[in-house]
N, C-alpha and C positions, 0 to 999 in steps of 0.2 A: 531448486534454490536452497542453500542451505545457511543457517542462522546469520553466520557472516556476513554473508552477501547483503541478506534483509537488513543488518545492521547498518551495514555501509550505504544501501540505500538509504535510510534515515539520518548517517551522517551531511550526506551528497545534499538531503532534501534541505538540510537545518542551513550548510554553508549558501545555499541559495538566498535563503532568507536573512542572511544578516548582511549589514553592508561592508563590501571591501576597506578594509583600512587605506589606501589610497584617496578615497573621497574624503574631501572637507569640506564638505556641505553641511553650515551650518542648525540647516531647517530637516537636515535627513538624519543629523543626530540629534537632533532631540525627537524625533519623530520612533525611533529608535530604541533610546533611553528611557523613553516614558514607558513601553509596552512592561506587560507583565511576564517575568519568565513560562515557557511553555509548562514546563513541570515543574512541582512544589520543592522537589529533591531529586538527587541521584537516584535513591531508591523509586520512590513511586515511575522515574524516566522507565529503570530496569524491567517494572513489573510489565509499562503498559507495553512495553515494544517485546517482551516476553507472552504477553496475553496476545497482540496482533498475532506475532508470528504462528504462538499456539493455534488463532484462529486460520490463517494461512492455509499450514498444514492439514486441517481437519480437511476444509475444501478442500484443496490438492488433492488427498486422501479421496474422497467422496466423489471429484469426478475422475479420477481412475477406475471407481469401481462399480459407477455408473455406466450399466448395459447400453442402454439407450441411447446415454451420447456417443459412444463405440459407434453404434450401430449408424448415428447419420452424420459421423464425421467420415465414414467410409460410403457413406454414399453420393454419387456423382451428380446425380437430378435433385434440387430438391424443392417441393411447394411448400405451398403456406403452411400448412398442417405440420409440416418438419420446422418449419421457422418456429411454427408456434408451440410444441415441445421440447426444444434447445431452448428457449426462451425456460420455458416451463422449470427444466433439469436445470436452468441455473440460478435461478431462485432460489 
């Protein structure tokens, strides 16, 4: 996934949350209007969805280079004990 993508996800996630212009529900705009903007400014938007994605990456990073879950994602059996180290590697 590359920065884009993750951005557009957060567009996709935002038009979710706000209401269609189509609706004239008078109790769902002001229900609406009241709320507080999500971010203080364009800038602070930039940083955090810049810091997510940085965090993103790092994971993504981390389980590539994680042995172990290599090792029992390629296995075909698995008991608890593998449940419970995938568990573990993704902490």
């Amino acid at each position: 996934m590359n920065k884009k993508q993750f951005l557009d996800t957060y567009r996709k996630v935002s038009r979710l949350s706000t209401p269609s212009k189509t609706e004239n529900k008078p109790e769902q705009k002001e229900t609406y209007s009241s709320q507080k903007p999500l971010y203080r400014s364009p800038e602070d938007e930039r940083l955090i969805k810049d810091l997510h994605f940085a965090k993103f990456q790092k994971n993504l990073e981390n389980l590539h280079k994680n042995e172990e879950l290599k090792l029992l994602i390629e296995k075909t059996e698995w008991d608890e004990n593998d449940i419970q180290s995938l568990l573990k590697s993704l902490r």
